[in-house]
Residue frames as qw, qx, qy, qz and C-alpha x, y, z in Angstrom:
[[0.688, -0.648, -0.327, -0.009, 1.02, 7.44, -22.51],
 [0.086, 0.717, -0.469, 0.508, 2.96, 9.74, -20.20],
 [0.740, -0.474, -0.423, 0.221, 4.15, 7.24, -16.81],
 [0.087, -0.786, 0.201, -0.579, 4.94, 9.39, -13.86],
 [0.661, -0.202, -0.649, 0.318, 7.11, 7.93, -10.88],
 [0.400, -0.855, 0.122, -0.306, 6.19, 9.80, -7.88],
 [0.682, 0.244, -0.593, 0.351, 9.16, 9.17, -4.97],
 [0.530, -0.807, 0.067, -0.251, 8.67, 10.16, -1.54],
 [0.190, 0.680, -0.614, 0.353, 12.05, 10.58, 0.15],
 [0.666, -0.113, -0.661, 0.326, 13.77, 8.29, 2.20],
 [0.608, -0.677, -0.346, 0.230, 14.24, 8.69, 5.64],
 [0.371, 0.714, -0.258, 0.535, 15.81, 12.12, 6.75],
 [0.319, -0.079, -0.613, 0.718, 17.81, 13.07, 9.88],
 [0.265, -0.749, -0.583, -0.172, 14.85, 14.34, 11.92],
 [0.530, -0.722, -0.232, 0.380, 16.81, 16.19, 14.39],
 [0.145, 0.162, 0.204, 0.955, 18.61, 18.91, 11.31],
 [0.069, -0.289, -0.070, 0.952, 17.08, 22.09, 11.76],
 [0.215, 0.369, -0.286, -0.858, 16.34, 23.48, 8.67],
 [0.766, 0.272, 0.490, -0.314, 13.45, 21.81, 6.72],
 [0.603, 0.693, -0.252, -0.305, 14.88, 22.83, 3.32],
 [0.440, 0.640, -0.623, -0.097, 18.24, 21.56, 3.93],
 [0.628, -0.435, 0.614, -0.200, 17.70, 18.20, 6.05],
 [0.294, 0.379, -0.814, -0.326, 19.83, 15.73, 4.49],
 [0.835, -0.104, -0.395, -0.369, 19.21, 12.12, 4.79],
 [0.798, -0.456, 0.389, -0.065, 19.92, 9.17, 7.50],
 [0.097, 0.516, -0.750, -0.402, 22.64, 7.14, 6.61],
 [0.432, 0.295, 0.847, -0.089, 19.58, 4.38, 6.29],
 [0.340, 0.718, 0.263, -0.547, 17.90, 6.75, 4.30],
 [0.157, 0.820, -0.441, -0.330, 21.19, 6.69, 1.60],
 [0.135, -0.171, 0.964, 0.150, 21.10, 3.19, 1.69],
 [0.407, 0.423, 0.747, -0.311, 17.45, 2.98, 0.90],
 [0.418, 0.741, 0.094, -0.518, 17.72, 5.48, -1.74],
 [0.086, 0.378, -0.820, -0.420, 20.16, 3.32, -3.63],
 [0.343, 0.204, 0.900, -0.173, 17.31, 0.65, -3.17],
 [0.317, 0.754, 0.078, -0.570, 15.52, 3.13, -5.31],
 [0.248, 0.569, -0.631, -0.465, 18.02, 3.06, -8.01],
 [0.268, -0.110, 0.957, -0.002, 17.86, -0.61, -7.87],
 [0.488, 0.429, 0.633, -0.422, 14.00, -0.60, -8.61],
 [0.099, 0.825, -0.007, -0.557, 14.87, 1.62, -11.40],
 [0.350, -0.457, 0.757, 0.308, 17.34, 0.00, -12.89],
 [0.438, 0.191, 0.877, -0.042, 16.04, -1.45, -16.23],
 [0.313, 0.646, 0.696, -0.004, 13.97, 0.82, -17.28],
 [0.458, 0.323, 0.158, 0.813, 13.90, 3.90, -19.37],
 [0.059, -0.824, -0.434, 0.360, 13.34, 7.46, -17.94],
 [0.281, 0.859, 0.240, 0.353, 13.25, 10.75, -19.50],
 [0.225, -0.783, -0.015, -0.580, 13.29, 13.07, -16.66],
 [0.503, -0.139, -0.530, 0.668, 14.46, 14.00, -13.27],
 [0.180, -0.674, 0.056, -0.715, 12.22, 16.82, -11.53],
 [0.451, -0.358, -0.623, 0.530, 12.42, 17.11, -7.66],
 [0.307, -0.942, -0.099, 0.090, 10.94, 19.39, -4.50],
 [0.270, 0.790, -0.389, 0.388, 14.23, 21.72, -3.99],
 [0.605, -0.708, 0.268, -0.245, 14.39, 20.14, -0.75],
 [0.190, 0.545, -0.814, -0.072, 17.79, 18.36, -0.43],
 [0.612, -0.081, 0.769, -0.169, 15.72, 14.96, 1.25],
 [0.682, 0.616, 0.088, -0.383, 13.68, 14.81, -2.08],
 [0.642, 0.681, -0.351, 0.000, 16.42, 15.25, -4.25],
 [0.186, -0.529, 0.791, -0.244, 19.07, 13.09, -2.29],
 [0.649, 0.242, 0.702, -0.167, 16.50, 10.00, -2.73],
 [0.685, 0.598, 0.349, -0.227, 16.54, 10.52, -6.29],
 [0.090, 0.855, -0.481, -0.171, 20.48, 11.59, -7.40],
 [0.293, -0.471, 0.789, 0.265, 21.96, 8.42, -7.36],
 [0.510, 0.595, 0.587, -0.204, 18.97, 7.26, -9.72],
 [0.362, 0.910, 0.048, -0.196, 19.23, 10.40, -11.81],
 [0.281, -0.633, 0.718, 0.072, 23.26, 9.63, -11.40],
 [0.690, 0.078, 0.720, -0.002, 22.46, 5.98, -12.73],
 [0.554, 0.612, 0.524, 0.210, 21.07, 7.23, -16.14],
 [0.381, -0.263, 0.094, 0.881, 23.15, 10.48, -16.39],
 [0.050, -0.693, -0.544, -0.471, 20.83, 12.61, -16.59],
 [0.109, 0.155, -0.365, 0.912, 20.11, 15.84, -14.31],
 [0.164, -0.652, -0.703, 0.232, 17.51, 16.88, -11.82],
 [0.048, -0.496, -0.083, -0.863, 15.61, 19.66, -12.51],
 [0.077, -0.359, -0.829, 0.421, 14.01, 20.91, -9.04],
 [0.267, -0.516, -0.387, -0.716, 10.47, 23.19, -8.81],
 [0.153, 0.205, -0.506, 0.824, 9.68, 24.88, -6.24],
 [0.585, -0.030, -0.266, -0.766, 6.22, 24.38, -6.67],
 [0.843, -0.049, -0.528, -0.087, 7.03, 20.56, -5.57],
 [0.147, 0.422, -0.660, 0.604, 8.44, 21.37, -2.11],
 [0.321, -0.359, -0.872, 0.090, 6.92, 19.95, 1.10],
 [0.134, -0.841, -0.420, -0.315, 4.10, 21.59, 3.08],
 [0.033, 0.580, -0.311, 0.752, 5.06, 24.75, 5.20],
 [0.584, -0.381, -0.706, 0.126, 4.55, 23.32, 8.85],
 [0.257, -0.675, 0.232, -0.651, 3.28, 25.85, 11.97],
 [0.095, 0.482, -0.721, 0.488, 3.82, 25.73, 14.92],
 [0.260, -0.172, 0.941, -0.129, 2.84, 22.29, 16.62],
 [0.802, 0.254, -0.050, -0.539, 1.02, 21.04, 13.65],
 [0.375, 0.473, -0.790, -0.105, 2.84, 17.88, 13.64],
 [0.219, -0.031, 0.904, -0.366, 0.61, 15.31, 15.18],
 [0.032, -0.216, -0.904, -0.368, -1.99, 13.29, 14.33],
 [0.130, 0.572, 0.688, -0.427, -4.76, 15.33, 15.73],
 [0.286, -0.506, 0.382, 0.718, -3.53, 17.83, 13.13],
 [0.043, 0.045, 0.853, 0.519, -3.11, 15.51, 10.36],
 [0.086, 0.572, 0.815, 0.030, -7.14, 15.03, 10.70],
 [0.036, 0.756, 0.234, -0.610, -7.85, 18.57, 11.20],
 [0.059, 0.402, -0.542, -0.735, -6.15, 19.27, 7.49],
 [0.008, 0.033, 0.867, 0.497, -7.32, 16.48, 6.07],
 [0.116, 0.617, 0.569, -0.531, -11.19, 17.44, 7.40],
 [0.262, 0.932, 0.032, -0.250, -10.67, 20.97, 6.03],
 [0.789, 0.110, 0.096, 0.596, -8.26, 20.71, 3.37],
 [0.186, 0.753, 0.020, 0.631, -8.32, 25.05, 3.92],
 [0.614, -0.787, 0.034, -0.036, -7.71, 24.62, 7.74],
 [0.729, 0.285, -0.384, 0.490, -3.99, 25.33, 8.44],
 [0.724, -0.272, -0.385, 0.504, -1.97, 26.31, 11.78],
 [0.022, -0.960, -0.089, 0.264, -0.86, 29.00, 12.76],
 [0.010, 0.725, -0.609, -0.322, 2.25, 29.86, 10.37],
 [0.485, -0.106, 0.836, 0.235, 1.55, 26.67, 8.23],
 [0.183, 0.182, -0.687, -0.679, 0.23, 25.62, 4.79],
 [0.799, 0.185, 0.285, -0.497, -3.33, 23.84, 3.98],
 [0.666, 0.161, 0.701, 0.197, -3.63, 20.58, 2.52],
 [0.568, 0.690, 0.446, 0.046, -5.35, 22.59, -0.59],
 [0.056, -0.853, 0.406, 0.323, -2.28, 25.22, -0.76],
 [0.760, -0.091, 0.574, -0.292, -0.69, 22.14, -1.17],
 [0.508, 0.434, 0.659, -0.345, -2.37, 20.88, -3.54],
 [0.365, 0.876, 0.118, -0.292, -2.64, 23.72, -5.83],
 [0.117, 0.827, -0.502, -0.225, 1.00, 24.40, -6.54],
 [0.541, -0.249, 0.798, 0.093, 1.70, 20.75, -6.93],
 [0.571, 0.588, 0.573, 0.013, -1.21, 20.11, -9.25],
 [0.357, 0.910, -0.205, -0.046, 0.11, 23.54, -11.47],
 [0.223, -0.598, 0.743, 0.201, 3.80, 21.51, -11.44],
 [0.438, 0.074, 0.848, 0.288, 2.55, 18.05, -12.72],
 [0.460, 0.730, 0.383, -0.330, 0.22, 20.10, -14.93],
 [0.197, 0.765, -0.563, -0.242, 3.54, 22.00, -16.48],
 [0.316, -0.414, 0.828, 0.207, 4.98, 18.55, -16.40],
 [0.561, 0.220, 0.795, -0.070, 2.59, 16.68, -18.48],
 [0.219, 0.886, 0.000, -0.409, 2.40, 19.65, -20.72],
 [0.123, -0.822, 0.541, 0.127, 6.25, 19.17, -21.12],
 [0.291, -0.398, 0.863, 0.110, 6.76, 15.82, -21.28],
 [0.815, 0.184, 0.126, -0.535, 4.07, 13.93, -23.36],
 [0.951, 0.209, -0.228, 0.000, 4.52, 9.95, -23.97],
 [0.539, 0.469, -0.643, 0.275, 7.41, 10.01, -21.72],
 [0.769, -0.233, -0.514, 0.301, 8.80, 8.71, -18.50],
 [0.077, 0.702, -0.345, 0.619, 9.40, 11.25, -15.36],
 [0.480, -0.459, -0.596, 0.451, 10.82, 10.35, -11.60],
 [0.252, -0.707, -0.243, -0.615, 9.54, 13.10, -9.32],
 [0.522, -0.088, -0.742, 0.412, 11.02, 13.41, -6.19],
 [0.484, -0.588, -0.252, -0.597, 8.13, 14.62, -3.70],
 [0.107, -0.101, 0.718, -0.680, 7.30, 14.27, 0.28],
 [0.126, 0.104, 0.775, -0.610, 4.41, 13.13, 2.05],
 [0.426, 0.667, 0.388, -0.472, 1.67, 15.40, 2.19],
 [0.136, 0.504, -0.503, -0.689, 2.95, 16.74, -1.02],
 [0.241, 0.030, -0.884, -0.399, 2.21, 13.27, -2.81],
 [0.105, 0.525, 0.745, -0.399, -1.21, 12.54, -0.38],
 [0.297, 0.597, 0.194, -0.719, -2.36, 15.95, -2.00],
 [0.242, 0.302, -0.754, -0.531, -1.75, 14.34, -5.61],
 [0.084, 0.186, 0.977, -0.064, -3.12, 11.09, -4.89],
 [0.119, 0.565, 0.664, -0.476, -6.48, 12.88, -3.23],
 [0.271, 0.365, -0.224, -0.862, -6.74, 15.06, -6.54],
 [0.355, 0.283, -0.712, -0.536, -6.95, 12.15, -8.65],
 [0.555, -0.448, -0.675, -0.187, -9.22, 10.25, -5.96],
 [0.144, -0.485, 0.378, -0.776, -10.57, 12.08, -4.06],
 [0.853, -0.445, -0.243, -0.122, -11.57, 8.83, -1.51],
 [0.604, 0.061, -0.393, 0.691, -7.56, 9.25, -0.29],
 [0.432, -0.866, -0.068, -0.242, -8.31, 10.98, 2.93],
 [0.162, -0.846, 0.433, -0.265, -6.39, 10.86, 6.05],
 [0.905, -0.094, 0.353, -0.217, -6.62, 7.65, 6.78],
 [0.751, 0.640, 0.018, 0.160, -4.60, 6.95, 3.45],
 [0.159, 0.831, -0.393, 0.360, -2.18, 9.59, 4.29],
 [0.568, -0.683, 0.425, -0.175, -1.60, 7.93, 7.82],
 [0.941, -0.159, 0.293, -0.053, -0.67, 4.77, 6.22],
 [0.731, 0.611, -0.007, 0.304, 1.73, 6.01, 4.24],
 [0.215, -0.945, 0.238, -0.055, 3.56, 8.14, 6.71],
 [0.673, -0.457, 0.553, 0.178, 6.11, 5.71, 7.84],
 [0.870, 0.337, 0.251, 0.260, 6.77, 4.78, 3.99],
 [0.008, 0.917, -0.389, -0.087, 10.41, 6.33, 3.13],
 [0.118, 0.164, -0.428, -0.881, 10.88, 5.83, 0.43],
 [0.529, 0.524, 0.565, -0.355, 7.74, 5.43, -0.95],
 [0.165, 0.255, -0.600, -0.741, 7.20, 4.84, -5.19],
 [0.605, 0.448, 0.567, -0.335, 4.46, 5.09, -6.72],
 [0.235, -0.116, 0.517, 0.815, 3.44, 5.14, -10.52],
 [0.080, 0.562, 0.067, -0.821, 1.24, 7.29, -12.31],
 [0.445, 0.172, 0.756, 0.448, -0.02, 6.80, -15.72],
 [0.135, 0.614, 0.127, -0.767, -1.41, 9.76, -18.06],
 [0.435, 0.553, 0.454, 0.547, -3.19, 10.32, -21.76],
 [0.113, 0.604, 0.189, 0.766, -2.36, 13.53, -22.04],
 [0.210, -0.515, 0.244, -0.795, -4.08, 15.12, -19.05],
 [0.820, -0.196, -0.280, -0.459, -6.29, 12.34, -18.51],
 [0.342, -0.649, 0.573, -0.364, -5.53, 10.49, -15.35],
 [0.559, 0.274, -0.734, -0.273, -5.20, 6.61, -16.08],
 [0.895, -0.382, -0.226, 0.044, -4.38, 4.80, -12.66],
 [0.065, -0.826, 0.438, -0.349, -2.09, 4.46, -9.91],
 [0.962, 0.027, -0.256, 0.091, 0.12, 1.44, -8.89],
 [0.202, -0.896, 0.397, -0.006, 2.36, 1.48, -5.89],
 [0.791, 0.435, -0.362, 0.233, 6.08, -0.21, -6.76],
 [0.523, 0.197, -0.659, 0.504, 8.57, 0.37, -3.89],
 [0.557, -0.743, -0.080, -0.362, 7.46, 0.66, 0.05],
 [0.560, 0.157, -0.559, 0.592, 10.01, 0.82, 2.62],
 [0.504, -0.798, -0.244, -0.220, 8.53, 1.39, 6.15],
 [0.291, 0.474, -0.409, 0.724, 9.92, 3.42, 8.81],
 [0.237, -0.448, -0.638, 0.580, 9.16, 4.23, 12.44],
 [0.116, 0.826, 0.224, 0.504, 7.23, 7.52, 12.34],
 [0.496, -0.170, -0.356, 0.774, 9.38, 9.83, 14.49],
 [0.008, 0.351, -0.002, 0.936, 6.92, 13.28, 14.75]]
């Protein structure tokens, strides 16, 4: 059996810039040690992360715990947001049409795709072991909704505010097993 922790980043500074490089909150760095904590115990293989620095910042002192590096894949990065697609009227509009995106943004099923071809390579890669995954949002909503596809938006909304968020994963080979969430830390939603 291959077990796959998904991680959805802690809380980042909303008000950085850059999407790639927004770091965390300093709540966000205390929550992601709360991570490690969860962690703590058990054996992992692996370290893959989105390149984004929240992602992997929620998962270093973890990866840092078991000395062990973080590989990152670009393939696991968060969706490409246009311009004012950040609201909930939005969120329904994707999750509707998972091929409807903004103008200058990403679909849910974009998404999707390149995620699903990342944990594909990873399950490939890793068989019968343990892997954390550090991931965002939609990113992990578009996982979930592969592997049931009843996770709609609705789903997605109730997770928003979760940062971190850990779930786990469970795999024969390809074969999808179940899904069992393990740490939830709620946030305000700030978009």
């Amino acid at each position: 059996m291959t077990t796959l922790y998904f991680v959805r980043h802690a809380e980042p500074l909303h008000s950085w810039e850059d999407d790639r490089t927004r770091p965390l909150t300093d709540e966000g760095t205390h929550d992601a040690n709360q991570v490690t904590a969860f962690f703590e115990g058990l054996q992992i293989d692996a370290f893959i992360s989105s390149p984004y620095k929240r992602s992997y910042e929620t998962i270093l002192p973890t990866a840092r715990l078991f000395k062990k590096d973080i590989e990152t894949d670009e393939r696991l990065r968060e969706r490409k947001a246009g311009a004012n697609g950040n609201n909930r009227e939005f969120f329904r509009k994707r999750w509707e049409d998972k091929t409807f995106a903004e103008a200058d943004g990403e679909s849910i099923a974009s998404v999707q795709n390149r995620n699903i071809s990342a944990l594909n390579d990873i399950l490939k890669r890793e068989p019968k072991r343990t892997v954390v995954i550090g991931t965002h949002g939609t990113a992990l909503s578009s996982i979930i909704n592969y592997y049931n596809p009843s996770f709609g938006c609705d789903d997605y909304l109730r997770i928003i505010n979760f940062m971190p968020y850990v779930i786990e994963m469970t795999f024969n080979g390809n074969e999808y097993l179940g899904m069992k969430e393990k740490v939830i830390i709620e946030k305000k939603f700030k978009g």
